[in-house]
DOROMI-497254 format. One record per residue (C-alpha): residue in three letters; y, z, x. Coordinates in steps of 0.1 Angstrom, whole numbers, plus 5000, padded with zeros to 4 digits. Each point is the difference from the previous one (the first is absolute). Example, Ala and Ser with C-alpha at 12.3 -4.5 7.8 and 13.67 -1.06 7.14 Angstrom:
<sites>
Ala495550785123;Ser503449935014;
</sites>
This chain:
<sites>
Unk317093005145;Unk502349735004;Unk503750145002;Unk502649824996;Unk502849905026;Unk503650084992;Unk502749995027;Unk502350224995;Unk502249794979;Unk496849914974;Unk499550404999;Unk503850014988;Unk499349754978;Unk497050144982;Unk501650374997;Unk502949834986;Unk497849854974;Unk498250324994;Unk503050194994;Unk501649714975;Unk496450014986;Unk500350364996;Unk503750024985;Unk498749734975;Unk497750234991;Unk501850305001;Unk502349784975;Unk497449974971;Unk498950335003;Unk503750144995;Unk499749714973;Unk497050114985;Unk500750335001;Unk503449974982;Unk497849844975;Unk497850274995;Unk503050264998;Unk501649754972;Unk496849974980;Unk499550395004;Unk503750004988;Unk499249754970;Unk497150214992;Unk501650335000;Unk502749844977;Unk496849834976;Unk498450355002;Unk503450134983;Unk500549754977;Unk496350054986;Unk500750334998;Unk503449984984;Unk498149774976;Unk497850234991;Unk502150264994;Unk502149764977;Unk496849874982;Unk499250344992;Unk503250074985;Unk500149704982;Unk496450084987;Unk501450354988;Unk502949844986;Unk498049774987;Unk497550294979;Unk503550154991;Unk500949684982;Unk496649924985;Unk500350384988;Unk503449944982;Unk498749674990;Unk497250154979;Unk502550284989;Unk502549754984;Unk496649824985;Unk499050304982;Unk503350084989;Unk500349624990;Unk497350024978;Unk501050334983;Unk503349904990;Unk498249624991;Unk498050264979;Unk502850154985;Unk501749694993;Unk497249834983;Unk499450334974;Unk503749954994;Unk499349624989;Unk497750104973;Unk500450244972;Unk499050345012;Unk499550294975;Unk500750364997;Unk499150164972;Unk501850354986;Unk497850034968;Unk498750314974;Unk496850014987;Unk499350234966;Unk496850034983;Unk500250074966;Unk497750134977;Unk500850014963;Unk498250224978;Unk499949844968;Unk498749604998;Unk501649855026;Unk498649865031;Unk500950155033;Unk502249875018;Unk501449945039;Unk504349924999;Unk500949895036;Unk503850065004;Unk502649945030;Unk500849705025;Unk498949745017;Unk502149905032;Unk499749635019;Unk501350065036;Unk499049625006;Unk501249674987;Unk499549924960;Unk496550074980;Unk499949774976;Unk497350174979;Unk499350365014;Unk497550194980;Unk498650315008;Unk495950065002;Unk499050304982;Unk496750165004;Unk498950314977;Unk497550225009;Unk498350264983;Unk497750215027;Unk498149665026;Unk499749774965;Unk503249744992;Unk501950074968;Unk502449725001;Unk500849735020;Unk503049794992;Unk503049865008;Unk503750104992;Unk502649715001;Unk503250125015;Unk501449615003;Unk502549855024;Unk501150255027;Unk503049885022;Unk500350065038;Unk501550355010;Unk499850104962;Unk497750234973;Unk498549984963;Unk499350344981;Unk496650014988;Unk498950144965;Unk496949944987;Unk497150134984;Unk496049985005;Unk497450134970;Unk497150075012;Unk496750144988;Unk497850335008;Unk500750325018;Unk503750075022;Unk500449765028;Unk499150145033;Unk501649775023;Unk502049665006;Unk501249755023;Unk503549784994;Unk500749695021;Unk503149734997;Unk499149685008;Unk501449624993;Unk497749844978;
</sites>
């Protein structure tokens, strides 16, 4: 092994070295290792932010379903009064009407008289009629129509009129206002 010569002064000279060497060193470690303790910082601070974020996103996401569920509230409500509106655009009918059967007993024909009112909650009918349906046990004993006429908006017509009809009592009926 071949070693190396140093007078005293080249010794000096080499430790000297070595110890600059050695503080350089020294330096980036304390270098890198403040960079290690920053990033661990910066990732401590990321790690709350995602979490923070998370937390947030979840709230918003339950806000969120708490809109959508007022949302589809107001829809449905929406369309009910839409509803409403639209049967009060068109004639709408209520009907507060009598029925008598009567019989004669000499040579007359039998007879139905259909008595009281028919209301329109809606807008004008120009031509209401009502749709009368006699029925004498499952068979049909009449089935005709009664003109009440022009019926304004918000307003009634009385109704009296008579059906003949032929064969035993009637048994059951069915009245319905319409617009012709």
């Amino acid at each position: 092994m071949a070693y190396r010569q140093y007078g005293y002064g080249g010794l000096e000279t080499e430790v000297a070295d070595l110890d600059s060497e050695k503080n350089i060193l020294l330096d980036e470690k304390n270098s890198l290792q403040n960079q290690v303790d920053a990033l661990t910082n910066d990732r401590s601070n990321l790690q709350s932010q995602v979490e923070s974020l998370t937390s947030e996103k979840e709230s918003l996401t339950s806000e969120k379903n708490s809109l959508q569920n007022q949302v589809d509230s107001l829809t449905t409500e929406n369309n009910d009064l839409q509803n409403e509106l639209d049967s009060l655009s068109t004639p709408n009918f209520i009907q507060n009407l009598e029925v008598t059967d009567t019989r004669p007993v000499f040579f007359q024909r039998p007879r139905v008289r259909i008595t009281g009112e028919v209301w329109n909650v809606g807008t004008t009918a120009a031509n209401c009629r009502l749709h009368v349906i006699l029925y004498q046990g499952s068979d049909v004993a009449e089935d005709t129509y009664v003109d009440v006429g022009l019926i304004g908006g918000r307003s009634f017509e009385s109704v009296d009129e008579t059906i003949n009809y032929d064969g035993s009592p009637i048994s059951d009926y069915t009245i319905t206002a319409e617009e012709a």
